[in-house]
Structures are given as structure tokens and as C-alpha cells.
C-alpha positions in Angstrom: -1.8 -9.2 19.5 -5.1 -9.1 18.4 -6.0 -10.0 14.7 -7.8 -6.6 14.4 -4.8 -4.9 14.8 -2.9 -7.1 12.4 -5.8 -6.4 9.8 -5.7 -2.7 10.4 -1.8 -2.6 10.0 -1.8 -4.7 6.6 -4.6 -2.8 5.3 -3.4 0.7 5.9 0.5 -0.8 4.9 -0.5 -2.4 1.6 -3.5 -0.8 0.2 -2.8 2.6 1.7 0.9 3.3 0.9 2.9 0.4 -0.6 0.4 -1.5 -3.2 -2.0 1.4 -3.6 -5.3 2.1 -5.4 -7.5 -0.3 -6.7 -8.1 1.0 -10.4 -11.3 2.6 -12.2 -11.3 2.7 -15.6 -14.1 4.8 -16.9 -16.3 4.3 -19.9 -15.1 1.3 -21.1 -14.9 -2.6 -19.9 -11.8 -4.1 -20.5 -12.1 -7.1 -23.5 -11.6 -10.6 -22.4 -8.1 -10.8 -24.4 -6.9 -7.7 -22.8 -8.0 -8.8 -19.0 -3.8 -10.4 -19.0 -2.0 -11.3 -15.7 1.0 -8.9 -15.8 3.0 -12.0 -14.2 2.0 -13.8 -17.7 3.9 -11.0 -19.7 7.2 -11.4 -20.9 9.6 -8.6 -20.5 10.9 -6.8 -22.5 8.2 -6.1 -24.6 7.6 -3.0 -27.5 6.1 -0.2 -25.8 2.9 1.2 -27.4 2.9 4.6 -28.6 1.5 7.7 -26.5 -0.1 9.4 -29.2 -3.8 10.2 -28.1 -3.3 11.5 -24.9 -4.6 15.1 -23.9 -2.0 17.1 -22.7 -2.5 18.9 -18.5 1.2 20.0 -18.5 4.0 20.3 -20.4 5.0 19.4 -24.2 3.2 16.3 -26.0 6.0 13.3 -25.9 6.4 11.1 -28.6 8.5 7.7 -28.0 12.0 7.8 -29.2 14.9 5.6 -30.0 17.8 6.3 -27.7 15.8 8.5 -24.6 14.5 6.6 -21.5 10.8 7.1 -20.2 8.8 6.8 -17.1 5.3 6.3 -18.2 3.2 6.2 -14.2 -0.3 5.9 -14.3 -2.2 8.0 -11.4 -5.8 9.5 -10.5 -6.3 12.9 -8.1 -8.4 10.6 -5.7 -5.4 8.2 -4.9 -3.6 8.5 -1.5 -0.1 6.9 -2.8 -0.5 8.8 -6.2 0.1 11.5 -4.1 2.8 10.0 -2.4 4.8 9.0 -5.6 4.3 12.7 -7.1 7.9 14.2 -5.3 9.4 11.4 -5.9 8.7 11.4 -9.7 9.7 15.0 -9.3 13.3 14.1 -7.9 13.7 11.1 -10.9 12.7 13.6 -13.5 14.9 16.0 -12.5 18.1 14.0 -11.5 17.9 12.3 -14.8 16.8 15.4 -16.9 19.8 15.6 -18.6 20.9 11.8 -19.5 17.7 11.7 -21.8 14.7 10.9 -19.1 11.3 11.8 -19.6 8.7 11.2 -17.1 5.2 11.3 -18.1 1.7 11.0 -15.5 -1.3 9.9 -17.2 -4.5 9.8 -15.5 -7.8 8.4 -16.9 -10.0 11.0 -15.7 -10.6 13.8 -18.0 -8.6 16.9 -18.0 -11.2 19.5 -16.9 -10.9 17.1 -13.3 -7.5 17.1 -13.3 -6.0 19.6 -14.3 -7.3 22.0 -11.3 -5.5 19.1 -9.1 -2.2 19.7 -11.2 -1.8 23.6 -10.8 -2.5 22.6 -7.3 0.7 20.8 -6.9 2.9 23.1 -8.8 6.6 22.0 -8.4 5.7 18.7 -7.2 4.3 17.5 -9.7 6.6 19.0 -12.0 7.4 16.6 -14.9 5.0 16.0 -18.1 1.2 15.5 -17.0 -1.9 14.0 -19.5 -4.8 12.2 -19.7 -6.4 9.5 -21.4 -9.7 8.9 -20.5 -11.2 7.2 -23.5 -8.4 4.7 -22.6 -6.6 4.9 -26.3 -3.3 4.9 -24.7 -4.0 2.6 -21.6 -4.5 -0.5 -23.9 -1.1 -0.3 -24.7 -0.1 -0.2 -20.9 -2.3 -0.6 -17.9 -4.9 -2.9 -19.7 -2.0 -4.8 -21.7 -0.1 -5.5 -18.8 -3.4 -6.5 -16.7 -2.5 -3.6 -13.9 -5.5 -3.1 -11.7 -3.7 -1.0 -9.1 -2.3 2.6 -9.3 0.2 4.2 -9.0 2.0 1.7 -11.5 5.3 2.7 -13.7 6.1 1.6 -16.6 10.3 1.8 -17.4 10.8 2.3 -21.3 14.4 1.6 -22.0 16.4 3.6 -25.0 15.1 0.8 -27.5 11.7 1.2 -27.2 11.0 -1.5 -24.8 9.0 -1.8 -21.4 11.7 -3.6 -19.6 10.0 -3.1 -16.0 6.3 -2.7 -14.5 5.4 -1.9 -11.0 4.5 0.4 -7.7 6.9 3.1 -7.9 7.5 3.2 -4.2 8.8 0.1 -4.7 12.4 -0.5 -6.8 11.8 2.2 -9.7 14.7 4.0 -8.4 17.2 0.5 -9.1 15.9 0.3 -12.5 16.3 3.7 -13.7 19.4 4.1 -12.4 20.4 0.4 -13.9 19.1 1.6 -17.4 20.6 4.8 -17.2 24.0 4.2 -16.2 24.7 0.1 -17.8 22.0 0.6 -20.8 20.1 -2.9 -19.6 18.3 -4.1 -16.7 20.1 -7.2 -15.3 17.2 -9.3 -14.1 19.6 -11.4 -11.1 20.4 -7.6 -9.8 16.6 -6.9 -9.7 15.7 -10.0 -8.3 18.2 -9.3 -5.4 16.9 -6.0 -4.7 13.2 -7.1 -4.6 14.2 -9.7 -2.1 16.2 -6.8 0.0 12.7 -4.6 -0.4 10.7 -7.6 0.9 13.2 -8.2 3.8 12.8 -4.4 4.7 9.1 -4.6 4.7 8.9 -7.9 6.2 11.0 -6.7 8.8 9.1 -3.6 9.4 5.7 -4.4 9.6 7.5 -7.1 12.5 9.0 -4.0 14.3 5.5 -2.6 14.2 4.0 -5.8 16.0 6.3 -5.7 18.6 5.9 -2.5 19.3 2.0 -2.8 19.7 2.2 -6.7 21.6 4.7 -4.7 24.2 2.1 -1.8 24.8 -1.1 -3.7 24.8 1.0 -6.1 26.9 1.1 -3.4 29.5 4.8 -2.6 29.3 6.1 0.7 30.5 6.7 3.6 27.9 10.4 3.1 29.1 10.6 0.2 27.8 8.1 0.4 24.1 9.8 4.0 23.5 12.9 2.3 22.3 11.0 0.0 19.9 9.1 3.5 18.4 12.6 5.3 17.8 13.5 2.4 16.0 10.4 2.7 13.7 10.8 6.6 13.1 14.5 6.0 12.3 13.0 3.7 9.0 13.4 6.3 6.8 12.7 4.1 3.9 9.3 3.0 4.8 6.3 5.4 5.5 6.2 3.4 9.1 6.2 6.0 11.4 3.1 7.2 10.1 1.6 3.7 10.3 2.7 3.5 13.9 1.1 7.5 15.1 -1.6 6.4 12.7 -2.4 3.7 14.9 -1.2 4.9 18.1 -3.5 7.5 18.1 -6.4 5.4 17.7 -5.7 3.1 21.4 -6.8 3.9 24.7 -5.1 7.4 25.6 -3.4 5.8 28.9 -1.4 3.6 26.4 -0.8 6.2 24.3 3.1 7.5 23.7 1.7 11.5 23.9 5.0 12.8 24.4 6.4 11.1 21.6 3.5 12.2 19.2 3.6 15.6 20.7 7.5 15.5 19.5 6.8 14.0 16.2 4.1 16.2 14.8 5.9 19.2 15.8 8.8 18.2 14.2 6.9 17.7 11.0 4.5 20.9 11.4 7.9 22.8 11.0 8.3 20.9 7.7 4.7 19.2 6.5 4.8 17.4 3.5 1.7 18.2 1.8 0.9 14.9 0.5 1.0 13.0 3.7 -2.5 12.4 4.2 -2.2 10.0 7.2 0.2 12.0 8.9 -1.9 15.2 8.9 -4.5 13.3 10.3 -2.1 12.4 13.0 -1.3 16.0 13.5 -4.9 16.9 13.7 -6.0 14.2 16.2 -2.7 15.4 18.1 -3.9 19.2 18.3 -7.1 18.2 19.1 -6.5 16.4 22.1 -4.1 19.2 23.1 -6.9 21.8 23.0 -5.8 23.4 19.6 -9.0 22.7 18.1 -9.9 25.1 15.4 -6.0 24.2 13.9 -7.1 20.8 13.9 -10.3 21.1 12.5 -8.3 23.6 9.5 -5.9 20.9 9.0 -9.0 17.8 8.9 -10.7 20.1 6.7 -7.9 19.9 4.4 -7.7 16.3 4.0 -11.2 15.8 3.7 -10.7 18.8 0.1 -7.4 16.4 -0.2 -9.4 13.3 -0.4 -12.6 14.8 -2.3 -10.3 14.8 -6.0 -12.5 14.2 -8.9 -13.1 10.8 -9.7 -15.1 8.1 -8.0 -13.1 6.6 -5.0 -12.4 3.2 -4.8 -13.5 1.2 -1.7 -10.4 1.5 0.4 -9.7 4.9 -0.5 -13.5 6.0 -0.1 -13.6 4.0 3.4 -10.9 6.1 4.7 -11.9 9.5 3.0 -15.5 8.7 5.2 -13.3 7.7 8.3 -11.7 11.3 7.8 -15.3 12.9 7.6 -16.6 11.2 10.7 -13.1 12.8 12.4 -14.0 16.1 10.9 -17.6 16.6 12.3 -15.7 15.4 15.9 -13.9 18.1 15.5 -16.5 20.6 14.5 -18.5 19.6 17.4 -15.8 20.1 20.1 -15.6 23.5 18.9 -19.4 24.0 19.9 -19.1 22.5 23.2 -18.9 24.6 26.6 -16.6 22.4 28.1 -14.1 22.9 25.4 -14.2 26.4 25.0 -11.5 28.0 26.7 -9.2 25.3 24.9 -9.8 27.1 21.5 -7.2 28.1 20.3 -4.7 27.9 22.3 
């Protein structure tokens, strides 16, 4: 396997949907004293108030002895913000009643977000605000030397940040562990952050094997298996991953029946904030001869991928990758020799 493709994978993997965003921070450089390697801090640590923030959606919060809170830092331009938003949604409502409160803060200001947040509606339905003069983020994402978002902090019923990290990752262990025993047991987190690893490590092998065996030449008889496998992960966003990059290899060792398959199972359903998979769908219908659907559904994802704030380079290199696809598209729609194909 080549190393291009192992590059691609771990870029799209970690920067795309696991680790996420690399983080802006408007206005104001972060002081030398507060520039602090999270791995440096020692946990559990007082959390630091939330007063100052400007309030998008619903009722201001103010830290309490006794509740539990989910404080996740986010921005409308980031791909696995977008991700993390029904999943917050699910936390916030499963735990709604045993004293949770989860609370998104962006940096941008609130005339840029909020639009995005009315936009989401019931996904994004927990308590939404922003900081962008960064009076709250000392306390959090500049404190705890987070460069990355999304990033969750866990605020146990004594005040304390007793956990930091992606919340794709184990942010559903530790709530439940400080919900239900009152305390996060570090041996019991370690253990699952070993098991996450060993998923992902795991994984991102199944995805290897699957692209060796077809650039290997191997008959779709025998590499279908190994994709069925991947799709069945439903844990990890892999199957995305693997369209993502199927899609992008010569057509004649493309799996087109499989994709065909795939992407109409998930037009039936389509989860809005699957960026990468609606660009598989569109790449799909286009090369099926739908092509105004797929240049409405690449139009979407470029407005998706537009938000408000300057992108980051990863999530701006992929917006422009989804640009480039967009005037493809567009073009086809001009061309004679595609004509009778639109709109089937």
C-alpha cells in the first residue's frame, strides 16, 4: 500500500473525525503562563466559573454544588463539532433528569452563530453561548492548553473538572461513571481508553487491508467481505472513511454496487451533519447521471462548510476540495454529452 494512501487515511481519520479542529482563538494571544500542556494538569482540578458568556440558546448556567456539567467547546466551521452536536443532544437528554447540564460555547461571536444554531434546531438542543473575548476560555481551553475542538470538559457534583478530551472519544464512560458511582475511577478509564485505542487501531488496519487487497488486484468477491466488515463498525465513522476513499480510485476498482447500496440506504435516513458522507452521496449520483441532485446536495456542503469563522488549514483544505468537486459538477450539467443524464 502506498504511503499516500496511508497519509490520506490518517489525515481524514484523525484530523477529520476523531481529533478534530485545530483551534482559533480570536482577538487575543494566549500568555506564556497560560500556553499549559493539558498532560501537565493534574485532575481533578476547581472548575472556573461560566459567568461572562453571551447566551445563543437557552437559560444562563451558573456552576453548582451537587449538579454535573458538560462544558464542550465548538465553532460553526468545524466538521466533528458537527458531529458531536447529536450526540451531546442524546447525553443531555438521557441525563436531564439526574442533574446534567450540557453547555456549547463557541468563541465566535453570537451574531455568527447563532444563525448556525436555529439552523440545527433539535440537534443541537441543549444550552448554547459564546465567549469570544475569551473571559470564560481561560478558565478552560487556555488553562488546560486545548488547541483542538471539539473538547469536553466533565464537571463532577463538587465543582471539579475531573476529565478533558474529544467527546467522540470516552465522554459517554465518564458521565455515566460520575452519574451513577459519584467519582471517576481512573484504572476503569484507563481500561477503556486502551479498548478505544484497540478499536481504532484495529480499524484503521481493517481499512488497509481492504485497500492493499483491491489495489492488489483482488476480485470484488473476495474485498467485498472485508468492506461489510467495515460498515458493520458501527462505533467508528469508518465506513465513510472507506466510500470516502473508494470513490476517489480508478472506477474499474471501484465497489459501485456496494456504494450504490450504501448511499441509498442513507439517502432514506441522511444525517445532516455527515459532511463526508454527503459528499459520497453526491459523487455517487453523479456518476450515476443524477447530476443536478448531486450538484444540490455539493452545494449544501459547500453552505455547510462556509460557517462563520476563519477555517483552519485542514478544515479549509477540504472545504476547497469540496469547491473544486462543486464546479465538476456544475460543469457536467453544461456539457452536451451529459445532457440526457439530467435528472434521471
Amino acid at each position: 500500500m502506498s504511503g499516500k494512501f496511508n497519509i490520506l487515511i490518517i489525515s481524514l481519520f484523525s484530523v477529520l473525525v476523531i481529533f478534530g479542529c485545530s483551534k482559533k482563538e480570536p482577538h487575543k494571544k494566549q500568555d506564556a503562563a497560560e500556553d499549559v500542556n493539558s498532560a501537565e494538569i493534574k485532575l481533578p482540578r476547581k472548575a472556573a466559573s461560566l459567568d461572562g458568556l453571551t447566551y445563543i440558546k437557552g437559560q444562563p448556567v451558573t456552576l453548582t454544588e451537587g449538579r454535573i456539567y458538560i462544558v464542550e467547546y465548538w465553532a460553526t466551521w468545524c466538521m466533528p463539532c458537527r458531529k458531536s452536536m447529536p450526540h451531546l443532544t442524546e447525553l443531555q437528554k438521557k441525563y436531564k433528569d439526574k442533574g446534567v447540564t450540557v453547555i456549547g460555547i463557541t468563541n465566535e461571536t453570537a451574531e455568527i452563530a447563532k444563525p448556525f444554531v436555529e439552523k440545527q434546531g433539535d440537534a443541537m438542543d441543549y444550552t448554547v453561548a459564546a465567549d469570544p473575548d475569551l473571559s470564560v476560555s481561560k478558565g478552560y481551553t487556555i488553562a488546560f492548553g486545548q488547541q483542538f475542538i471539539p473538547v469536553a470538559f466533565v464537571i463532577d457534583r463538587k465543582g471539579d473538572v475531573v476529565w478533558v478530551g474529544n467527546p467522540q472519544q470516552e465522554l459517554d464512560f465518564v458521565v455515566e461513571q460520575v452519574v451513577e458511582k459519584g467519582q471517576l475511577e481512573p484504572e476503569a478509564l484507563a481500561a477503556a481508553k486502551a479498548e478505544k485505542q484497540k478499536e481504532m487501531q484495529e480499524a484503521i488496519a481493517l481499512l488497509q487491508k481492504y485497500f492493499e487487497a483491491v489495489e492488489g488486484g483482488l476480485p470484488v468477491k473476495e474485498t467485498r467481505p472485508i468492506a461489510e466488515k467495515i460498515i458493520a463498525n458501527k462505533t467508528l465513522p469508518m465506513a465513510n472513511i472507506l466510500f470516502f476513499q473508494m470513490m476517489r480510485l480508478d472506477p474499474s476498482k471501484q465497489d459501485t454496487e456496494l456504494a450504490r447500496k450504501y448511499v441509498k440506504e442513507w439517502l432514506a435516513n441522511p444525517e445532516e451533519q455527515d459532511i463526508i458522507m454527503m459528499d459520497v452521496a453526491a459523487k455517487v449520483l453523479f456518476d450515476d447521471g443524477q447530476i443536478n441532485k448531486a450538484v444540490e446536495l455539493q452545494e449544501k456542503i459547500v453552505s455547510m462548510m462556509s460557517g462563520g469563522g476563519k477555517l483552519d488549514p485542514n478544515t479549509q483544505l477540504y472545504t476547497d476540495m469540496m469547491k473544486k468537486r462543486l464546479e465538476e459538477f456544475k460543469a457536467a450539467q453544461n456539457d452536451p454529452n451529459k445532457s440526457s443524464r439530467i435528472n434521471k
